[in-house]
C-alpha positions in Angstrom: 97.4 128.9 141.1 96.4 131.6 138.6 93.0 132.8 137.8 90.9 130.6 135.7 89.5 132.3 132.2 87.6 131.0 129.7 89.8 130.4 126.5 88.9 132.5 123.2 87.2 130.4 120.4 90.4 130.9 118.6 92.3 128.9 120.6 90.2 126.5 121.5 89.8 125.8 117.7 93.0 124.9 117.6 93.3 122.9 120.5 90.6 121.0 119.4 92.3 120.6 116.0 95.5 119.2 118.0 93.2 116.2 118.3 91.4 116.1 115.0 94.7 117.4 113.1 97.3 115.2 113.9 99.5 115.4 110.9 98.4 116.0 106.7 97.2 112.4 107.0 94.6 113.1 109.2 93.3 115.9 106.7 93.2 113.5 103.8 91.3 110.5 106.2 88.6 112.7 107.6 87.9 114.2 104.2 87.7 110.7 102.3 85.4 109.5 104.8 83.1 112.5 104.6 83.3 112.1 100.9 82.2 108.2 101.6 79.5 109.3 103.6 78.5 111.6 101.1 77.6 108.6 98.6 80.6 109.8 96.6 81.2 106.8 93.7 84.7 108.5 92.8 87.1 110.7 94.9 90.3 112.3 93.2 92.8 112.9 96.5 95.4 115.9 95.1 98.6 116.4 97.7 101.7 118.7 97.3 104.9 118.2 99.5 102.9 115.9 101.2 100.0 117.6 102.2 102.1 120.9 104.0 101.3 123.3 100.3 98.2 121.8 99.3 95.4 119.1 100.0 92.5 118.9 97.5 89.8 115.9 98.4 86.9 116.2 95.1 84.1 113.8 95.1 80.9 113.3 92.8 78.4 112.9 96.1 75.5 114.4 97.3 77.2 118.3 97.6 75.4 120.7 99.8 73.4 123.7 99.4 74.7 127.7 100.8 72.8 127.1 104.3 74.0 123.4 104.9 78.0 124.4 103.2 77.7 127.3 105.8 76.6 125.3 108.6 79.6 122.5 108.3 82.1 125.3 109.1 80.4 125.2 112.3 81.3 123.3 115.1 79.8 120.5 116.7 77.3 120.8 113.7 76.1 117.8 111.8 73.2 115.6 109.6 74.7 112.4 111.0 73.1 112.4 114.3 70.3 114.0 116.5 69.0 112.4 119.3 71.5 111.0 121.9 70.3 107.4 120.8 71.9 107.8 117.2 75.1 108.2 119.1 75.2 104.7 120.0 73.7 103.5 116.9 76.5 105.5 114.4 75.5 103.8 110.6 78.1 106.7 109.2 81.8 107.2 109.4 81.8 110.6 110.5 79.3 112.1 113.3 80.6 114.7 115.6 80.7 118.0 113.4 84.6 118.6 114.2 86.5 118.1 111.2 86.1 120.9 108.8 86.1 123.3 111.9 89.2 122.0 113.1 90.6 121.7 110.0 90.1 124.9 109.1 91.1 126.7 112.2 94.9 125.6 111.2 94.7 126.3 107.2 93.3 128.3 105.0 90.1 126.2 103.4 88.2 126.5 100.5 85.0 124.6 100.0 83.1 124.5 96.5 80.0 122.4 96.7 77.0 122.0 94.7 73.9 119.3 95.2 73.2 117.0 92.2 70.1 118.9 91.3 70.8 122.8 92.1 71.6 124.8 89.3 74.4 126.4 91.0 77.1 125.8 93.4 78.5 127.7 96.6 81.9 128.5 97.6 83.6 129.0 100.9 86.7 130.6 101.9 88.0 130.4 105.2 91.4 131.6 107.0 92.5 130.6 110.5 88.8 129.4 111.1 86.9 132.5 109.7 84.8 133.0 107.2 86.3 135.1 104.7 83.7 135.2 101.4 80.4 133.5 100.2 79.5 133.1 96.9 77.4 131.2 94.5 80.2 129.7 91.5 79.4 127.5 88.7 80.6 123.9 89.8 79.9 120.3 89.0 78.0 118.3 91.1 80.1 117.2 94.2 81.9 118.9 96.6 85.8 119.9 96.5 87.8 120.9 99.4 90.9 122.6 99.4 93.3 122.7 102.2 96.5 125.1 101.5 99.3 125.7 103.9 98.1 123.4 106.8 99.7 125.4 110.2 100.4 128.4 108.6 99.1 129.8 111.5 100.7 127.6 113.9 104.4 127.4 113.4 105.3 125.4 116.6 103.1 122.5 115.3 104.5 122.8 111.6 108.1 122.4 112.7 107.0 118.7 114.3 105.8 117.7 110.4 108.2 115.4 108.7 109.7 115.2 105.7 107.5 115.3 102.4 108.6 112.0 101.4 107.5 110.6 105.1 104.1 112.2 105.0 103.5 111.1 101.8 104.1 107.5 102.6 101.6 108.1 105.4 98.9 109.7 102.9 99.2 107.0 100.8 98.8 104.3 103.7 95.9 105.5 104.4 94.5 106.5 101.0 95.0 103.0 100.0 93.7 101.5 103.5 90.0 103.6 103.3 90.1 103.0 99.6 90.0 98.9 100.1 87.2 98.9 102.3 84.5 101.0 99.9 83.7 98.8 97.5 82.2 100.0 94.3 83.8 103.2 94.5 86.5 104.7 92.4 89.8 106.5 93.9 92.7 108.7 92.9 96.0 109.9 94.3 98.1 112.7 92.5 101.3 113.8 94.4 103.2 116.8 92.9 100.7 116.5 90.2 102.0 112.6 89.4 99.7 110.1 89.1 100.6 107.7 92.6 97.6 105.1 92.7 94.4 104.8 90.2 91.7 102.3 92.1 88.6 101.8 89.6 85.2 101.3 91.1 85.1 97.7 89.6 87.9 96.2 90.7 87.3 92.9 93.0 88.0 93.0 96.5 91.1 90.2 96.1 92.6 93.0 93.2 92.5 95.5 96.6 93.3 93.6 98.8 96.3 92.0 97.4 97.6 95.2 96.1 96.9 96.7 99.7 98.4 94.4 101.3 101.6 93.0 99.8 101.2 93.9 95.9 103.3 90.7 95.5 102.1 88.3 92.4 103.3 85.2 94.1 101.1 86.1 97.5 98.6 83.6 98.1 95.4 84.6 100.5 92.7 82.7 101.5 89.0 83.5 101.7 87.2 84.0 104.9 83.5 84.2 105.9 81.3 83.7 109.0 78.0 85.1 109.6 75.8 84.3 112.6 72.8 86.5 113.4 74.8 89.1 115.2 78.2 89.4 113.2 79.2 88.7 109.6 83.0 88.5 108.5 84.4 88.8 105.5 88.0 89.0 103.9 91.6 87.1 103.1 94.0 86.2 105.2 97.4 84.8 103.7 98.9 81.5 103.3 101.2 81.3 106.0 104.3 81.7 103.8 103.8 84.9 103.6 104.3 87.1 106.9 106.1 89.7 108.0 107.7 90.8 111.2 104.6 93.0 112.4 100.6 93.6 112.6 100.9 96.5 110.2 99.6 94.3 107.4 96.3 93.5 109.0 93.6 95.8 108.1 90.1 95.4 110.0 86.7 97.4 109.0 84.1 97.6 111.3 80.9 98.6 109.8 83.2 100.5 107.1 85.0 102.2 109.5 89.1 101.5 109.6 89.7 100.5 113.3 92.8 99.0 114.6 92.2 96.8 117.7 94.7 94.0 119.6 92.2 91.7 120.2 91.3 90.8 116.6 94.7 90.7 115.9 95.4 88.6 119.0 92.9 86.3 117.8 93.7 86.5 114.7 97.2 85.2 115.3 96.3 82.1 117.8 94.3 81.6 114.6 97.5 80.6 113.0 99.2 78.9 115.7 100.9 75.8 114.8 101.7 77.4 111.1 103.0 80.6 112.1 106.5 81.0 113.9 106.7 83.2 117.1 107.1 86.7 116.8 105.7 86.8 112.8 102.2 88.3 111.7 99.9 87.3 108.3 99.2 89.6 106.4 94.9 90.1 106.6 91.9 91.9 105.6 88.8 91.6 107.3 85.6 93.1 107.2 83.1 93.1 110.0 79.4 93.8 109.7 77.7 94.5 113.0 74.1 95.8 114.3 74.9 99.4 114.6 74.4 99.1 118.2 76.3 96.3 118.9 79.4 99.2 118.8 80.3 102.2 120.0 82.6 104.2 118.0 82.6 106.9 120.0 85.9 106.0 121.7 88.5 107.4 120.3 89.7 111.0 119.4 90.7 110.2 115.9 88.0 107.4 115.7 90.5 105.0 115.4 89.3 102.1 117.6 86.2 100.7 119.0 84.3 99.0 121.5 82.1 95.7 121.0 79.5 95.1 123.0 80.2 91.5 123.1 83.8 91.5 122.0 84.6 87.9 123.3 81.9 86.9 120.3 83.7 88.9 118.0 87.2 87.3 118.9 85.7 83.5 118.9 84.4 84.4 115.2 87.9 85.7 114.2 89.4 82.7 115.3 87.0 79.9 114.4 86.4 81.8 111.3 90.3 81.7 110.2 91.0 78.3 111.2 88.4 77.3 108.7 90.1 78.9 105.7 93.3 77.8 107.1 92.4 74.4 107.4 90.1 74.3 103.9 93.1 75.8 102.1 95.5 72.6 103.5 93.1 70.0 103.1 93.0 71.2 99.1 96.6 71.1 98.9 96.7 67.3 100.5 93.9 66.1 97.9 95.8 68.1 94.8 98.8 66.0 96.1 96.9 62.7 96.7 95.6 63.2 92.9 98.8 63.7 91.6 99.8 60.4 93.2 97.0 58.1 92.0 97.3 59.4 88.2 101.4 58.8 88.7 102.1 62.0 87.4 105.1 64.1 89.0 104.4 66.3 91.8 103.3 69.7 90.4 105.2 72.7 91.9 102.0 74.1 92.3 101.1 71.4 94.6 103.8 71.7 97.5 103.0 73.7 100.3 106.1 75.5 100.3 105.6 76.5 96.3 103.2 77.9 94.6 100.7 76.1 95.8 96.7 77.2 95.4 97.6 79.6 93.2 96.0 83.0 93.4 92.9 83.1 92.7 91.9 84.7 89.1 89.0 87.4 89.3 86.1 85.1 88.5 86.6 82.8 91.6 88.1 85.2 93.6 84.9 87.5 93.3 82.4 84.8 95.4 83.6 83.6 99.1 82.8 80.2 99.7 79.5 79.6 101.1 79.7 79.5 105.3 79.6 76.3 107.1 76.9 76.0 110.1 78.3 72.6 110.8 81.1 73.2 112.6 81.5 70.9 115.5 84.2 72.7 117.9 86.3 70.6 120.2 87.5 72.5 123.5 90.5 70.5 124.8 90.8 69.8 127.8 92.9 72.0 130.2 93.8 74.3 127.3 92.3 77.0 125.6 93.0 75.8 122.4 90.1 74.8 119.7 90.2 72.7 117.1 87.6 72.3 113.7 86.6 68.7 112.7 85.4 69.8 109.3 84.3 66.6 107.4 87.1 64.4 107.9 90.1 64.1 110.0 92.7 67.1 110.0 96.0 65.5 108.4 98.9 65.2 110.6 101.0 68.1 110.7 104.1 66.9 109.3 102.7 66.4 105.8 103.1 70.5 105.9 106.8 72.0 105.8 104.5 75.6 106.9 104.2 76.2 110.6 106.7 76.3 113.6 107.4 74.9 117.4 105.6 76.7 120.3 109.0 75.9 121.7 111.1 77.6 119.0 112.9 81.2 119.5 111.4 84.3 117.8 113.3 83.5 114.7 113.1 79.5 114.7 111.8 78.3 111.4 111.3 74.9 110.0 112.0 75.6 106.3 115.9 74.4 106.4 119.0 76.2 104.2 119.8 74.2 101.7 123.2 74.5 102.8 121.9 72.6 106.3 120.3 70.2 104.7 120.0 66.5 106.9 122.8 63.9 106.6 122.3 60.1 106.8 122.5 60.3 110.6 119.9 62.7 111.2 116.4 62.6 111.5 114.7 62.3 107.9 111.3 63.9 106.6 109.5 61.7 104.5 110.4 61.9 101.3 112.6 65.0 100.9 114.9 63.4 99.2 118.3 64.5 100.7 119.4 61.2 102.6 122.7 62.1 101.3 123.5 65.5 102.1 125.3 66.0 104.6 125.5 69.7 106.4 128.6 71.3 105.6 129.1 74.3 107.8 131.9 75.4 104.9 131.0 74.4 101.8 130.7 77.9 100.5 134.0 78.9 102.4 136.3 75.5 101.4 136.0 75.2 97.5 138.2 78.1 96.6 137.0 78.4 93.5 133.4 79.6 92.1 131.1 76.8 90.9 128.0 76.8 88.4 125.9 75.7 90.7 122.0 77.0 91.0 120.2 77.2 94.3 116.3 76.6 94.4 116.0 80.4 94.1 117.2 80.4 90.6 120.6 81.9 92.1 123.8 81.3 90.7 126.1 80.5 93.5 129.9 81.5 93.2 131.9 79.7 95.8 134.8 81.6 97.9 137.1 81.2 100.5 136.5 81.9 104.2 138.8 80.8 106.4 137.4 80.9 110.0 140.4 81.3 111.8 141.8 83.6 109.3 138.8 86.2 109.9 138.1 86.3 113.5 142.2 86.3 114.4 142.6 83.3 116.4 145.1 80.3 116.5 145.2 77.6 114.0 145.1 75.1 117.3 141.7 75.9 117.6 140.4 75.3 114.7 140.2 71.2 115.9 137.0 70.8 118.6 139.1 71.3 122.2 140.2 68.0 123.7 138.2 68.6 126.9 135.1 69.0 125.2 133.1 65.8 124.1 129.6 66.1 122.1 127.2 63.5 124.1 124.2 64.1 121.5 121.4 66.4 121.2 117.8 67.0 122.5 114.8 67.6 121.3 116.6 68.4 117.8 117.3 71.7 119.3 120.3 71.5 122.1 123.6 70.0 121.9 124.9 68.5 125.2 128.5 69.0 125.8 130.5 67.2 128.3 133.3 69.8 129.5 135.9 68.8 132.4 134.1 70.9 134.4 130.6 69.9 134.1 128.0 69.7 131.2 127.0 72.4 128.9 123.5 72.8 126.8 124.0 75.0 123.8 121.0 76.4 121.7 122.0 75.5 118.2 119.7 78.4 115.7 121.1 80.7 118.6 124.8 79.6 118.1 124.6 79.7 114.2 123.6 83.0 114.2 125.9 84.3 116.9 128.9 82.7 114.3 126.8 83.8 110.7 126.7 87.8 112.4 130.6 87.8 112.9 131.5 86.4 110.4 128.7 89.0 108.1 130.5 92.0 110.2 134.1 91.0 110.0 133.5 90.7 106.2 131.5 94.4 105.7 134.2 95.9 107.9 137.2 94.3 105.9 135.9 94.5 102.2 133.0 94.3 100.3 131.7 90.3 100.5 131.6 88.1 97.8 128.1 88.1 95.7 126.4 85.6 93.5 124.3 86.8 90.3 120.6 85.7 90.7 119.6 83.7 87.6 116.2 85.7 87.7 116.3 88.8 89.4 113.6 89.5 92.2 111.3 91.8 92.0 110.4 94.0 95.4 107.5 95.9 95.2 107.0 98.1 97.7 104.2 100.6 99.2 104.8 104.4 98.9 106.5 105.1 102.3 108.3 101.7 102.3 109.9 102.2 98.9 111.2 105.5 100.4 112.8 103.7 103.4 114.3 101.0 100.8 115.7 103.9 98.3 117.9 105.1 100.9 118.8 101.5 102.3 120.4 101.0 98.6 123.6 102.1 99.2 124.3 100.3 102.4 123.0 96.9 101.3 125.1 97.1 98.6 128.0 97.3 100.6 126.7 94.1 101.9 126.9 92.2 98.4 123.6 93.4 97.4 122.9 94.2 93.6 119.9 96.5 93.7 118.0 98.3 90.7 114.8 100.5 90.1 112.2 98.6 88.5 109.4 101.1 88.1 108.7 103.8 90.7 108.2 101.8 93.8 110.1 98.2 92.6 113.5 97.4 92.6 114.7 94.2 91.3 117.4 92.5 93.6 120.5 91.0 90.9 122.7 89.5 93.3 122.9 88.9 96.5 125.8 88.0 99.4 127.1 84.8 98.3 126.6 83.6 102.4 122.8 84.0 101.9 122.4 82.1 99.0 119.5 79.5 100.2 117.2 82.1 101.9 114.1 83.9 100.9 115.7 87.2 100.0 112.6 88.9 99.3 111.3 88.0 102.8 114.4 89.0 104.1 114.5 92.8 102.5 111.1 93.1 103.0 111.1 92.3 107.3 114.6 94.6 106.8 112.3 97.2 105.7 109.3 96.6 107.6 112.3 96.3 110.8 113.7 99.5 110.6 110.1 101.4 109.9 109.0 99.9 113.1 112.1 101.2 115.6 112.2 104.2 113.7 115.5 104.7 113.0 114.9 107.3 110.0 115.2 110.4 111.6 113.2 113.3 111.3 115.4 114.7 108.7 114.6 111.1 106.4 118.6 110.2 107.0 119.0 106.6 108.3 121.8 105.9 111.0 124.0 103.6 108.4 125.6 102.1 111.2 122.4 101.3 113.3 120.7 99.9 110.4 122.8 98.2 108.6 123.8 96.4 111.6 120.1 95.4 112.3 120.6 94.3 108.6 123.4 91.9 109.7 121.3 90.3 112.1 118.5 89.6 109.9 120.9 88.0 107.6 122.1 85.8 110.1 118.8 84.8 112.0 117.4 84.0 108.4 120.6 81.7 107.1 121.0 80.2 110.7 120.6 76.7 111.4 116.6 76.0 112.8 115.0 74.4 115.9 113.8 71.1 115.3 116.4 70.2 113.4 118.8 67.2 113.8 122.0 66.9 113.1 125.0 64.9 113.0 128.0 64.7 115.9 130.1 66.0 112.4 127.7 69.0 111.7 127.5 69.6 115.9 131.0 69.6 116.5 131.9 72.1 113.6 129.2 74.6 115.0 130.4 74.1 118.7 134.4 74.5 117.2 133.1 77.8 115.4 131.3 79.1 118.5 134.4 79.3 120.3 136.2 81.1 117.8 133.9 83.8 118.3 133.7 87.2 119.9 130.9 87.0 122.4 130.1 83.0 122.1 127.8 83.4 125.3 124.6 85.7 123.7 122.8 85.8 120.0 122.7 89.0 118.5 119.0 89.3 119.7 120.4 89.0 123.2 119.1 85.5 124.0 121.6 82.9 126.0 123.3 80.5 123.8 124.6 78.3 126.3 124.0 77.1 130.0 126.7 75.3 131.7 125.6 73.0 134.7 129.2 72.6 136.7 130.2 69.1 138.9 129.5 71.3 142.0 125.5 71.8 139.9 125.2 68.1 140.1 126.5 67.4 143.5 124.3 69.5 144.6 121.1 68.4 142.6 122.1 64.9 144.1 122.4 65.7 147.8 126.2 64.6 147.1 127.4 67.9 149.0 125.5 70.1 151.3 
């Protein structure tokens, strides 16, 4: 072991900024919120090749004078705390002193500050940490800080950076995140001197939080509030139509602060259970105020998550809170519906909960949460640690919604059936859905030959084509006919097909087997020529957020060579003109948006910003599949079971989905013997 020294301030400024100075993103963060804490009321966010040339924060706050500008270059030196009580009792975002040290000892910083009623302003100029001039400069009230060539000094770190473009889309993640939750003041983003995002002081919090969140016209959120004498919530949550395949769409403010923490979200989600399939996330803003000493946000290098002193209080409020709006929301949609019926007027579109139903709310209503209720009455059920609300009158039953999923279902089981699956006379009906005659036809699309004028209920014109199974995967015309020593017995729980085999019985997962047969038959397409498309009568529109609508730009060419039709709308929307003619019935801007959201998650851009085309576009493939796949929970006819048994046979690997779930167990005669004592 070698001799132990004491470090040099130099490097353990740097060291110290490894924590603080993560990436340009934590720059623009920790300057916002000092700007916030500052009483700013407008802060103008300037970024070049995101944030590696140039990071300019300017805000109209409180500024400081020479001794207190030269003290914040200081370490550990602050005006947010004193006294070792204060440290558990933080009313501020920012508290330890560390930022513009850190900051500074890995740049070259420039601070200009002047308070609102000094004549004069100071400026700063620092490089590598030291103080390189003083001087008094005219300046505007405010302060401006200017961060050029961020690890200039440390190389090794700079080379770990990312490319401008992926930066950026962090930068403006977070500008847009911090700039939601501080209301009444007014925000700017300039990238490359480009105008990226203009926030004004008075927009309402549902303008923010919609735009934050999804930007998406048609989404729908829902209002929440509780308040009890220890916590107070406030936000939206969305309908549950609108998810997406992970928790990066739920924002949560504590006190002001952005925090991320699971068990919000976990609470959050068991919230929505019942309406939400398994392995999908709403999309949520929430606000939490809290007594100052009821957390410690003193946990976390990068302040990023916090501790609650009575965090199972917090969850239960989350939860019960949710549910409310959730169940508020419904029980508006059943009395629109009920309304409609007693006037005899048709069903508005607005009305159905799979429409557009509770249409977003305009400014003036959205403004004013409703009031909270005290007079909750919770129910604990018995052996389960579920909860249910009895608000006013009974909850309807279930089934009157199409939203929702089974607890039972797979990770991409949804009820909202293809049209192309819809029910036939033999299987189960929902009330009043009005397809008793449609039968499922597992090749319409493939058996017409020619194109038809049809339009689906996405305003998509659908041009037929011919897809001959046994033609595409290479295998006998003999077995295009179910095999003789296979019988179909029936089906369970609408979800299995039981098939009697010579050699025992056999349980087949039917979403599972669907999409096992939709991805082969997607791949073997892609791989032989470009697939048949169908025009959209009215394209849609994609908006994106800065960093998805990167990911998306270069995802262009691929999906294209999917049947895809793909234009720039704007600078970060691309309307969609036509998509593979297989998908026709599904909700393609769902689809592209989990694609995107998908491939963010696994990270499959590479440090250089290139996707792996053949990683991604086969993750593209399976999201086709999952989402045109026949559901859980729903029946069908011995007709429609023995054509999707026949096709799983003709298939590659008919024994795992392209998830990697089993698609079929086979119990033999020897299994039953056995089960009955028959043979030892």
């Amino acid at each position: 072991m070698g001799d132990i020294r004491v470090l040099p301030e130099l490097i353990t400024n740097q060291i110290a900024a490894g924590e603080v100075v993560e990436r340009p993103v934590s720059v623009v963060k920790e300057l916002m919120e000092n700007a916030l804490d500052a009483h700013a009321t407008h802060i103008v966010v300037e970024v070049e090749r995101g944030g590696r040339d140039l990071i300019r924060v300017s805000d109209n706050g409180d500024g400081m004078s020479r001794d207190n500008a030269l003290l914040s270059i200081e370490r550990y030196a602050t005006s947010k705390i004193a006294t070792t009580e204060d440290l558990f009792s933080i009313a501020t975002l920012g508290f330890r002193g560390e930022a513009l040290p850190s900051i500074a000892s890995v740049s070259k910083m420039t601070i200009t500050t002047r308070e609102q009623a000094a004549d004069y302003g100071t400026r700063l100029f620092l490089s590598g940490g030291k103080l390189m001039e003083v001087s008094e400069i005219g300046a505007p009230p405010g302060t401006v800080v200017e961060i050029k060539h961020l690890y200039f000094n440390t190389p090794v770190r700079r080379k770990f950076l990312k490319t401008v473009n992926t930066e950026m889309g962090h930068i403006a993640d977070a500008f847009s995140a911090i700039a939601m939750g501080a209301r009444g003041v007014g925000f700017s983003l300039i990238h490359n001197g480009r105008s990226v995002k203009e926030i004004d002081c008075d927009d309402p919090l549902i303008s923010r939080v919609s735009t934050v969140l999804a930007n998406d016209p048609d989404l729908r959120l829902h209002p929440v509030r509780f308040r009890d004498k220890n916590i107070e919530i406030r936000g939206y949550v969305s309908h549950p139509v609108h998810t997406r395949s992970s928790s990066q769409r739920i924002q949560i403010f504590v006190n002001g602060r952005m925090v991320t923490d699971r068990g919000i979200v976990s609470a959050l989600v068991q919230a929505y259970r019942g309406r939400l399939m398994k392995g999908r996330f709403p999309l949520a803003a929430l606000f939490f105020t809290i007594p100052f000493d009821g957390v410690d946000v003193n946990v976390h290098p990068a302040k990023l998550q916090v501790r609650f002193v009575n965090e199972k209080a917090v969850y239960h409020a989350v939860r019960e809170s949710v549910i409310h709006a959730l169940v508020s929301a419904e029980k508006s949609a059943v009395a629109s519906r009920k309304c409609d019926r007693d006037v005899k007027s048709p069903v508005a579109e607005d009305a159905l909960p799979g429409g557009g139903a509770e249409k977003k709310m305009d400014s003036a209503s959205s403004q004013e949460l409703p009031p909270c209720h005290d007079d909750i009455e919770v129910v604990e059920e018995s052996g389960s640690g579920s909860v249910e609300k009895k608000i006013g009158t009974e909850f309807p039953h279930p089934s009157l919604f199409q939203w929702g999923s089974d607890s039972k279902g797979g990770a991409c089981d949804n009820l909202n059936t293809p049209e192309s699956f819809s029910h036939s006379e033999s299987s189960l009906q929902k009330e009043g859905d009005g397809d008793e005659n449609k039968d499922v036809n597992w090749d319409s699309k493939e058996n017409e030959g020619v194109s038809s004028d049809r339009v689906s209920d996405g305003g998509v014109r659908t041009h037929a084509f011919i897809d001959d199974s046994s033609e595409l995967l290479s295998v006998p015309h003999e077995f295009n006919t179910l095999r003789e020593e296979c019988r179909i017995v029936g089906q369970v729980m609408a979800t299995y097909i039981i098939v009697e085999k010579d050699d025992g019985v056999e349980l087949i997962d039917q979403h599972a087997a669907h999409e096992r047969i939709t991805y082969e038959r997607l791949k073997k397409r892609s791989q032989s020529f470009k697939p048949p498309s169908q025009q959209m009568m009215v394209p849609h529109v994609l908006d994106f957020n800065f960093s998805q609508s990167v990911v998306f730009k270069k995802m262009i060419p691929g999906l294209c060579e999917l049947g895809f039709e793909i234009e720039p709308f704007g600078e970060k929307a691309y309307a969609v003109k036509s998509v593979p003619a297989i998908i026709d019935s599904i909700d393609v801007t769902g689809l592209l948006h989990d694609m995107v959201d998908n491939l963010m998650d696994s990270g499959l851009a590479d440090d250089e910003g290139e996707l792996e085309k053949k990683v991604w576009l086969d993750a593209c493939l399976i999201l086709m599949a999952c989402h045109h796949s026949v559901r859980a929970n729903q029946a069908l006819s011995f007709k429609e079971m023995e054509h999707l048994v026949r096709d799983l046979d003709l298939c590659e690997n008919a024994f795992y989905c392209p998830h990697g779930r089993p698609i079929r167990v086979l119990w033999s005669s020897k299994d039953f013997q056995q089960m009955f004592k028959r043979i030892v």
